[in-house]
PQR file of N, CA, C, O and H, with PARSE charges and radii, in Angstrom:
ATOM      1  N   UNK A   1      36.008 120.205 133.614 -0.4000 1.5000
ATOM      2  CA  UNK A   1      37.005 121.237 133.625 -0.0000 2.0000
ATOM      3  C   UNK A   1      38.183 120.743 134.461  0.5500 1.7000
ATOM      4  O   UNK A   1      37.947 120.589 135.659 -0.5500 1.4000
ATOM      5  N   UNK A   2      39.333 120.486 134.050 -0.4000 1.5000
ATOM      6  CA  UNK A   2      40.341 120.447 134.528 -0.0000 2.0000
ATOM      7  C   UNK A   2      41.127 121.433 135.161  0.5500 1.7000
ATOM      8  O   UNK A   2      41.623 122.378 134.549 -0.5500 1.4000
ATOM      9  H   UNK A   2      39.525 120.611 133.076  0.4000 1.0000
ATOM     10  N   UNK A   3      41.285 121.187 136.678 -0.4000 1.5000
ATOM     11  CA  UNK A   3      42.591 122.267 137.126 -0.0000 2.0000
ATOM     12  C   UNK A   3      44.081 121.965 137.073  0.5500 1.7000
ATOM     13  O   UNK A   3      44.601 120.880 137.337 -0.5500 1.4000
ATOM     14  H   UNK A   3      40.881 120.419 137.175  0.4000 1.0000
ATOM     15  N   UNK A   4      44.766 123.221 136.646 -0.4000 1.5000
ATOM     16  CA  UNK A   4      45.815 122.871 136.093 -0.0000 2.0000
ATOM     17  C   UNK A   4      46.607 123.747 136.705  0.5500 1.7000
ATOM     18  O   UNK A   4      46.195 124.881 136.950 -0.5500 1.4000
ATOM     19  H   UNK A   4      44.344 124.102 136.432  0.4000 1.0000
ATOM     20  N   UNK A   5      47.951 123.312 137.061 -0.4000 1.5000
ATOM     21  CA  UNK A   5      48.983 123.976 138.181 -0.0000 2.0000
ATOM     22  C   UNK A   5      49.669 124.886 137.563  0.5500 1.7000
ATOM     23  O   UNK A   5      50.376 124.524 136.623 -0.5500 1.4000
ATOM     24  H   UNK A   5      48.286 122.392 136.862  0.4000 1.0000
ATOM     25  N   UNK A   6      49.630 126.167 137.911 -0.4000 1.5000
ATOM     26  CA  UNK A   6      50.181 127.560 137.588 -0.0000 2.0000
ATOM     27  C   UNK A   6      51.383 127.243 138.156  0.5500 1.7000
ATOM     28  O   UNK A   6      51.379 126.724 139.272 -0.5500 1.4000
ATOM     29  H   UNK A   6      49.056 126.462 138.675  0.4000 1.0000
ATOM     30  N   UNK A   7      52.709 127.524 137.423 -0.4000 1.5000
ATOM     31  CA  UNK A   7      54.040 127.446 137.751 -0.0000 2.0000
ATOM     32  C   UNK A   7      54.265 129.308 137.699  0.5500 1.7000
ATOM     33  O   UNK A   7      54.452 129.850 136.609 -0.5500 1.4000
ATOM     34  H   UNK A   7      52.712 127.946 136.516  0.4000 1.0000
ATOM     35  N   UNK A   8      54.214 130.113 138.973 -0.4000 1.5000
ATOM     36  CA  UNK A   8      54.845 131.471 138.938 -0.0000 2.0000
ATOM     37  C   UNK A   8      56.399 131.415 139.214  0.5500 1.7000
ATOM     38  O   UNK A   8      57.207 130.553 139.559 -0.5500 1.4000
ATOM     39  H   UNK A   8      54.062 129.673 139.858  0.4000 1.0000
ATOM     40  N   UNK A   9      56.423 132.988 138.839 -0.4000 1.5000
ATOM     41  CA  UNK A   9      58.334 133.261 139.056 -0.0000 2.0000
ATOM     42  C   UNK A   9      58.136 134.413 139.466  0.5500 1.7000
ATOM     43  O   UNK A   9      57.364 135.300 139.099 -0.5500 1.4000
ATOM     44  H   UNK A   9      55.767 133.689 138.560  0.4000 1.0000
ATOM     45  N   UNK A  10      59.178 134.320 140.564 -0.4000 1.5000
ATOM     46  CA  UNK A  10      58.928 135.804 141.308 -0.0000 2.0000
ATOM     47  C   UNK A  10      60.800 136.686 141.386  0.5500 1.7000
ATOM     48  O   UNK A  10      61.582 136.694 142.337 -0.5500 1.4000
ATOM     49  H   UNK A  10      59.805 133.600 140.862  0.4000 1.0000
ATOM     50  N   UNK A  11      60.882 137.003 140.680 -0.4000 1.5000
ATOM     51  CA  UNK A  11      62.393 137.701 141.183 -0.0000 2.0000
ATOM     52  C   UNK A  11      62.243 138.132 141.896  0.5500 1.7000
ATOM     53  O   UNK A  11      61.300 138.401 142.640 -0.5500 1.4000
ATOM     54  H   UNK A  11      60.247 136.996 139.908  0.4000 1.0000
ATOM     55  N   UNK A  12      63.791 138.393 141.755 -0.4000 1.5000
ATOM     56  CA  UNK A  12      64.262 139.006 143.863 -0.0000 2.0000
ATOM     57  C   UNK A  12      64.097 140.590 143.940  0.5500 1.7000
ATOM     58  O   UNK A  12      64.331 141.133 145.020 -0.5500 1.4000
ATOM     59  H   UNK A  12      64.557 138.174 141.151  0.4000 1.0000
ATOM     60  N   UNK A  13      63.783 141.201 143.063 -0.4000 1.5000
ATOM     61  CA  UNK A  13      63.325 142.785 143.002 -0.0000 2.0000
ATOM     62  C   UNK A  13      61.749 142.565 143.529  0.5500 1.7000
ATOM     63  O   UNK A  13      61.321 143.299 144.420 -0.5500 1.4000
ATOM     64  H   UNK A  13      63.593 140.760 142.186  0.4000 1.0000
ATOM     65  N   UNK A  14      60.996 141.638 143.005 -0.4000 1.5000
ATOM     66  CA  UNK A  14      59.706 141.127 143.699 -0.0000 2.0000
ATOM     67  C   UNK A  14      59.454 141.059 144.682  0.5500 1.7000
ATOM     68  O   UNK A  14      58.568 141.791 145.124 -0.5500 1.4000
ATOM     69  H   UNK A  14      61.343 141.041 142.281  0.4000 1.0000
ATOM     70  N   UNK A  15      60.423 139.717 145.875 -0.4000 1.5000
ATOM     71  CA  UNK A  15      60.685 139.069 146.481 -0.0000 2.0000
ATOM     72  C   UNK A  15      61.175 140.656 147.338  0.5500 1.7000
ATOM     73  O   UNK A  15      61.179 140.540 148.564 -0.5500 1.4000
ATOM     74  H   UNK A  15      61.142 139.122 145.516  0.4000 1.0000
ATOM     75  N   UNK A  16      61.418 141.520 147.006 -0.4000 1.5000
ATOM     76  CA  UNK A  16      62.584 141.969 147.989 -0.0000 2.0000
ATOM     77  C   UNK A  16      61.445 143.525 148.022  0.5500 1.7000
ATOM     78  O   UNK A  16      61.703 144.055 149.103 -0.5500 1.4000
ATOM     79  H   UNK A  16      61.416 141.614 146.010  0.4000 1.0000
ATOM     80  N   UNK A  17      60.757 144.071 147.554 -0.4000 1.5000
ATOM     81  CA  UNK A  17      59.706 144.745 147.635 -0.0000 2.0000
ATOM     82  C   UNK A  17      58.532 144.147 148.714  0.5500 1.7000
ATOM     83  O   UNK A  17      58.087 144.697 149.723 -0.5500 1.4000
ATOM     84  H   UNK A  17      60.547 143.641 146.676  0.4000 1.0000
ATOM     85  N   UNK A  18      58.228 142.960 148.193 -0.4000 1.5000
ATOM     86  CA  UNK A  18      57.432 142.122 149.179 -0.0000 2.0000
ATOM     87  C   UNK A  18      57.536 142.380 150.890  0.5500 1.7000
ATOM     88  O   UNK A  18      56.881 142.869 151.811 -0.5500 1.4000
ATOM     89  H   UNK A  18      58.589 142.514 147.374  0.4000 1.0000
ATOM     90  N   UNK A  19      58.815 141.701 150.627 -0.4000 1.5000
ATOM     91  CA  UNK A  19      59.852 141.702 152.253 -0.0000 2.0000
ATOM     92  C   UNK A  19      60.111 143.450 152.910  0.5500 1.7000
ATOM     93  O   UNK A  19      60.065 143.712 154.112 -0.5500 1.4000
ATOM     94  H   UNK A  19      59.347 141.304 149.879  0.4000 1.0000
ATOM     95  N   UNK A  20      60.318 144.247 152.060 -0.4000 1.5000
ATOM     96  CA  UNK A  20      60.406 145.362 152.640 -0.0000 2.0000
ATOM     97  C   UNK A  20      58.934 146.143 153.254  0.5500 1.7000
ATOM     98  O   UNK A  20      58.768 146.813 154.273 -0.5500 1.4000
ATOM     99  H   UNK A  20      60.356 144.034 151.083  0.4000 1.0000
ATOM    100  N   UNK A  21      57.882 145.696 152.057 -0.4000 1.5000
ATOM    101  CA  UNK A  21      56.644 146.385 152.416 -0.0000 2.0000
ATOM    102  C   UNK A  21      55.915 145.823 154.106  0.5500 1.7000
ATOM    103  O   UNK A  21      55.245 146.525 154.863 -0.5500 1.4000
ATOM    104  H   UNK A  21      58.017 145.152 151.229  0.4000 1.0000
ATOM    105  N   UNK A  22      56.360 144.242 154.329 -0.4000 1.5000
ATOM    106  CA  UNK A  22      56.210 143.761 155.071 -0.0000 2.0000
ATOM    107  C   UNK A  22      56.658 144.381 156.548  0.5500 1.7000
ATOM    108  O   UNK A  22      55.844 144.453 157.469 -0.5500 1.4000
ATOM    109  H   UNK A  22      56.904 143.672 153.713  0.4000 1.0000
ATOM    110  N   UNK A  23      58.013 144.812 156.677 -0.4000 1.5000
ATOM    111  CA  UNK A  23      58.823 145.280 157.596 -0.0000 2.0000
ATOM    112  C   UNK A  23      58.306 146.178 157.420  0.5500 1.7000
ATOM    113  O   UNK A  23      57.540 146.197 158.383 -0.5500 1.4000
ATOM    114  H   UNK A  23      58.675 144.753 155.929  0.4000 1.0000
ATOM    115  N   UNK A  24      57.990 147.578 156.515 -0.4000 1.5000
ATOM    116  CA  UNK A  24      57.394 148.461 156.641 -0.0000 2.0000
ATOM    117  C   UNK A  24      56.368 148.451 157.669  0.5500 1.7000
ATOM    118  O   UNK A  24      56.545 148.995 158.759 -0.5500 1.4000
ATOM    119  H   UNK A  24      58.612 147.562 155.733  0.4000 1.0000
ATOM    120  N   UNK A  25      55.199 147.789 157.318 -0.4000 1.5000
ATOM    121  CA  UNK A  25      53.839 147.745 157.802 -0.0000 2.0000
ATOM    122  C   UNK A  25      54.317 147.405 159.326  0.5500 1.7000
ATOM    123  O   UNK A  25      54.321 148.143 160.312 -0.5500 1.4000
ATOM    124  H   UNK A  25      55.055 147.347 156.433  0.4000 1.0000
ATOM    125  N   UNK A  26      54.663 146.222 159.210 -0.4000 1.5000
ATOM    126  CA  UNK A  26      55.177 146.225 161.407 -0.0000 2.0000
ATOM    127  C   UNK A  26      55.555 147.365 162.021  0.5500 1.7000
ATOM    128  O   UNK A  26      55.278 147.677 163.179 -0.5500 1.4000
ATOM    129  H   UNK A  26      54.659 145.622 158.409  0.4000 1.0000
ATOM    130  N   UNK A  27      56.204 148.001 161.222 -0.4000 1.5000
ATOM    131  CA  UNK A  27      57.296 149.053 161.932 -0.0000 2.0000
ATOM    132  C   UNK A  27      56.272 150.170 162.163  0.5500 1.7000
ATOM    133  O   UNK A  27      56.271 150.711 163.269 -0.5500 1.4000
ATOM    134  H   UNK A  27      56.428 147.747 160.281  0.4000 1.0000
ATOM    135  N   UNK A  28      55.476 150.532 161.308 -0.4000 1.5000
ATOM    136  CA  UNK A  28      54.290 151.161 161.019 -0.0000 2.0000
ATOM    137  C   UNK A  28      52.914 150.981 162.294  0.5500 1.7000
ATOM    138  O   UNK A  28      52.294 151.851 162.905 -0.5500 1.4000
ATOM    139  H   UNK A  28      55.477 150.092 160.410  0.4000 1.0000
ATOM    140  N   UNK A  29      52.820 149.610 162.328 -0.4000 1.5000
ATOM    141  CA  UNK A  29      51.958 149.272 163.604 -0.0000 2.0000
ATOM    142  C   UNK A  29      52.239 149.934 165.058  0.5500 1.7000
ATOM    143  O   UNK A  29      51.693 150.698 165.854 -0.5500 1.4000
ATOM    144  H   UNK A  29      53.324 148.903 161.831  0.4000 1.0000
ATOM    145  N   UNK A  30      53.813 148.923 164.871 -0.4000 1.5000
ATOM    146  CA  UNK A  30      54.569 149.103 166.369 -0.0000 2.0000
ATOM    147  C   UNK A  30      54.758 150.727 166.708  0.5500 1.7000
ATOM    148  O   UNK A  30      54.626 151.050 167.889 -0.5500 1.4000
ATOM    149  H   UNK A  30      54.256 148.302 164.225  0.4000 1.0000
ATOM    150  N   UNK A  31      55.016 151.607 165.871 -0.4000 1.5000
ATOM    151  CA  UNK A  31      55.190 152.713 166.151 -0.0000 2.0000
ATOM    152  C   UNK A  31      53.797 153.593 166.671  0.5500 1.7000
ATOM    153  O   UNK A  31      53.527 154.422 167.541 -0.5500 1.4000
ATOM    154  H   UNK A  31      55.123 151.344 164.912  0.4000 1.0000
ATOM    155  N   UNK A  32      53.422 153.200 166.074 -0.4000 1.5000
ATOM    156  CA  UNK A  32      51.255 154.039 166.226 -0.0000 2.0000
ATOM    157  C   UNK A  32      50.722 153.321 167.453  0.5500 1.7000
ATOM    158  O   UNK A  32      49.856 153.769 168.205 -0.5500 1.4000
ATOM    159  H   UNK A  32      53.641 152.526 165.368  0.4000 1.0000
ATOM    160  N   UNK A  33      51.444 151.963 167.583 -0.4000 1.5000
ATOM    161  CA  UNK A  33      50.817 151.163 168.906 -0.0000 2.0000
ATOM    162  C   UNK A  33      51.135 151.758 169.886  0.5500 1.7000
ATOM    163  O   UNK A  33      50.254 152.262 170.581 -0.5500 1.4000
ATOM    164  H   UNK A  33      52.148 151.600 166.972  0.4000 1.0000
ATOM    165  N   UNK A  34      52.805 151.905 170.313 -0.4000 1.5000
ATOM    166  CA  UNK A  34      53.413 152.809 171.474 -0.0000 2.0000
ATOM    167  C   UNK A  34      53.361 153.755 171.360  0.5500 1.7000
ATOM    168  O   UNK A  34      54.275 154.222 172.040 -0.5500 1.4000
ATOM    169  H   UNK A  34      53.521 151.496 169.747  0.4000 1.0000
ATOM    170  N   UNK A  35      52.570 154.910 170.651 -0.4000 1.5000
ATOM    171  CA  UNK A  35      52.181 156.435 170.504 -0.0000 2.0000
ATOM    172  C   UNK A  35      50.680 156.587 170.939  0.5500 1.7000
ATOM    173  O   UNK A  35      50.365 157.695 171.372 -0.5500 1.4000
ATOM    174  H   UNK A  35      51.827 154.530 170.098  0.4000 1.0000
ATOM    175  N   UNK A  36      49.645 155.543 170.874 -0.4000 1.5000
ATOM    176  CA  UNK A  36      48.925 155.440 171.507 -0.0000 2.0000
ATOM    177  C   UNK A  36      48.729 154.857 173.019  0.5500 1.7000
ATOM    178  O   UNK A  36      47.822 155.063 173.825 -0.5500 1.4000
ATOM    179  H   UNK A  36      49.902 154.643 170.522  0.4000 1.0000
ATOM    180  N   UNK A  37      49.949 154.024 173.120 -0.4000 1.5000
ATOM    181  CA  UNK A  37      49.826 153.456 174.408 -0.0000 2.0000
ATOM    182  C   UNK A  37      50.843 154.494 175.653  0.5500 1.7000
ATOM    183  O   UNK A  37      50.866 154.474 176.884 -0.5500 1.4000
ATOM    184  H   UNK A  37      50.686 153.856 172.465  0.4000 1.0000
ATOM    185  N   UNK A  38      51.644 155.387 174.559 -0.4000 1.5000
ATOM    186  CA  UNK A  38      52.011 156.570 176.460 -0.0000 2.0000
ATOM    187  C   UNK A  38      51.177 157.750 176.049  0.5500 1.7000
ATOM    188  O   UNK A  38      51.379 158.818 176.627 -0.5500 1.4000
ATOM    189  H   UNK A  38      51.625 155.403 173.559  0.4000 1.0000
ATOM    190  N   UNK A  39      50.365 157.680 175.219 -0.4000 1.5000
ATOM    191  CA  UNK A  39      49.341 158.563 175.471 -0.0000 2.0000
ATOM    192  C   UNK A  39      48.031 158.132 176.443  0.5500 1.7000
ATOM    193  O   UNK A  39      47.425 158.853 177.235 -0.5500 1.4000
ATOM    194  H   UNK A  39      50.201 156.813 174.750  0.4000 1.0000
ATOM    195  N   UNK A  40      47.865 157.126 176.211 -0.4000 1.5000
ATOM    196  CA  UNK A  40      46.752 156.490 177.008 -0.0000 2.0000
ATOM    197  C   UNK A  40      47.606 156.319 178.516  0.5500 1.7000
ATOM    198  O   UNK A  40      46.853 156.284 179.490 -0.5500 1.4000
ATOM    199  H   UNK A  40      48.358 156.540 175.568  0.4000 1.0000
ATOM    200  N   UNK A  41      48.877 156.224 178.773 -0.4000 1.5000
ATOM    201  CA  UNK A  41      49.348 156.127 180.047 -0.0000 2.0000
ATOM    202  C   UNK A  41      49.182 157.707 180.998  0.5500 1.7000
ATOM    203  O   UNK A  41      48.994 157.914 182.197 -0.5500 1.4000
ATOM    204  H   UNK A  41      49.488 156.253 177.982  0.4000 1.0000
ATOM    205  N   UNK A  42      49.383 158.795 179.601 -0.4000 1.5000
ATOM    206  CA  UNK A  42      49.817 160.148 180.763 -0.0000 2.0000
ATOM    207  C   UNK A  42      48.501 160.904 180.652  0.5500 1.7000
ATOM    208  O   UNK A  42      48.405 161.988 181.227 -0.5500 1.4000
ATOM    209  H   UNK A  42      49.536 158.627 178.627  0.4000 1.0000
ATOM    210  N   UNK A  43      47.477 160.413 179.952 -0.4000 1.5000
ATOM    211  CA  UNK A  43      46.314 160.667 179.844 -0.0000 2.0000
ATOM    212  C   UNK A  43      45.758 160.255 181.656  0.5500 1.7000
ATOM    213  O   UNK A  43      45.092 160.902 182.464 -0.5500 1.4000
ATOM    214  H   UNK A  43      47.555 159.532 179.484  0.4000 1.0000
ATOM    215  N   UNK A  44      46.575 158.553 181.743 -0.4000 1.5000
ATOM    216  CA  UNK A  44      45.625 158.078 183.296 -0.0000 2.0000
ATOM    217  C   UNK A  44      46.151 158.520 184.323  0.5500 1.7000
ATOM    218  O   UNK A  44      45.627 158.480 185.437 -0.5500 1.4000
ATOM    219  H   UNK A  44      47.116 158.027 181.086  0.4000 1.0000
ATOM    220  N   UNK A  45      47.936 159.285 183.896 -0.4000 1.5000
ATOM    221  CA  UNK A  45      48.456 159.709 185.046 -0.0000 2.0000
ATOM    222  C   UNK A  45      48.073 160.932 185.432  0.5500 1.7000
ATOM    223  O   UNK A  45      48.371 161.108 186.613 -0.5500 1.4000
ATOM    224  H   UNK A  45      48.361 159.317 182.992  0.4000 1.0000
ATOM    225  N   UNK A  46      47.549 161.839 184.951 -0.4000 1.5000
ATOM    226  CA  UNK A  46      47.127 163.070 184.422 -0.0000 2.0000
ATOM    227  C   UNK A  46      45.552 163.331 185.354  0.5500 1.7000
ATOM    228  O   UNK A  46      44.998 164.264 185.934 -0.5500 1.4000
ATOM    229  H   UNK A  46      47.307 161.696 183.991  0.4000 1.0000
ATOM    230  N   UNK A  47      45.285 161.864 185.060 -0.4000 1.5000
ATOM    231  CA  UNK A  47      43.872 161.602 185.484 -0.0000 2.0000
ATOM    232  C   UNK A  47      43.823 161.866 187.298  0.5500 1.7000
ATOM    233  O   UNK A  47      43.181 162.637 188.012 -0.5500 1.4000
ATOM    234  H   UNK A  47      45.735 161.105 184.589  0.4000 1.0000
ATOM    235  N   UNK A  48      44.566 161.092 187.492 -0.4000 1.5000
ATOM    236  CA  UNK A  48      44.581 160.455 188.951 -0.0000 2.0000
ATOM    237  C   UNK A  48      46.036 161.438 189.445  0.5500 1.7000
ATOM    238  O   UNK A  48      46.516 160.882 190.433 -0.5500 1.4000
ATOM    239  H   UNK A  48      45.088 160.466 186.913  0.4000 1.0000
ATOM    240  N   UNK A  49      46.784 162.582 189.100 -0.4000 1.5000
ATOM    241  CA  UNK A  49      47.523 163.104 189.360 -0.0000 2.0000
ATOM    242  C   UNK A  49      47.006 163.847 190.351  0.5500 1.7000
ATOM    243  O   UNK A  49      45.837 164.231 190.299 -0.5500 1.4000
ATOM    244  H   UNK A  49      46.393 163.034 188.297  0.4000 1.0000
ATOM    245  N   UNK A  50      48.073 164.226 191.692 -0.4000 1.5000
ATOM    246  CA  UNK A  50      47.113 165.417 193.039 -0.0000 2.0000
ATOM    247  C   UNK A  50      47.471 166.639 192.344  0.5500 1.7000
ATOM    248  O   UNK A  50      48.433 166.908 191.624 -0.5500 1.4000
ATOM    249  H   UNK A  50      49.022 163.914 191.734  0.4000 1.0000
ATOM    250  N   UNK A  51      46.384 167.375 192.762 -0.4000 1.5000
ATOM    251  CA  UNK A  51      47.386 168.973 192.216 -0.0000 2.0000
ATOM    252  C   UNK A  51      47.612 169.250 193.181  0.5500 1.7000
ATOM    253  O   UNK A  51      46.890 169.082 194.164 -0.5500 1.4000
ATOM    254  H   UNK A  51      45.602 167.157 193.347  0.4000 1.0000
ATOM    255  N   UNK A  52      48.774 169.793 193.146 -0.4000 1.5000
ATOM    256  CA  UNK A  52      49.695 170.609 194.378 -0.0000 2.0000
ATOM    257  C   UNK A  52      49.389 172.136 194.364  0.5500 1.7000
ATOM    258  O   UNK A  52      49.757 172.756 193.366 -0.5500 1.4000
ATOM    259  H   UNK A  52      49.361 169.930 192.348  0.4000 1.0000
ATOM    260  N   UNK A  53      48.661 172.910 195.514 -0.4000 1.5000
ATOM    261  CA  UNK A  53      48.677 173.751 195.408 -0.0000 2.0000
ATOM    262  C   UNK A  53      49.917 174.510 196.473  0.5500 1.7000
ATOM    263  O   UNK A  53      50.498 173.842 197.329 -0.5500 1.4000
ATOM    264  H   UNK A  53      48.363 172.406 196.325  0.4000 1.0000
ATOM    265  N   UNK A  54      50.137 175.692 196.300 -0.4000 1.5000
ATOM    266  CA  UNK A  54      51.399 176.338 197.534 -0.0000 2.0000
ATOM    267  C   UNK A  54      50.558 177.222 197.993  0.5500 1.7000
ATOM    268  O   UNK A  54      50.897 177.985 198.898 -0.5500 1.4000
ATOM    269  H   UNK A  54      49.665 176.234 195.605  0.4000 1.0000
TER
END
């Protein structure tokens, strides 16, 4: 059995869906990352906060 080299073509409507879904997904991470991470901050400040009574 011979392997034989697939020549693809990708237009730039392709190419440019690709690239956007990409930036999507980061933007997507980064955002859920720092929504979990000052929650996990005021969660520890919260933690270790004095209560002030008067």
């Amino acid at each position: 059995m011979k392997l034989q080299i697939l020549f693809s073509y990708l237009d730039p409507g392709t190419g440019s869906i690709i690239v956007q879904s990409i930036v999507g997904v980061v933007a997507g991470v980064g955002l859920f990352g720092r929504r979990i991470f000052i929650n996990s901050v005021t969660k520890a400040r919260n933690l270790f906060k004095k209560n002030k009574k008067d």
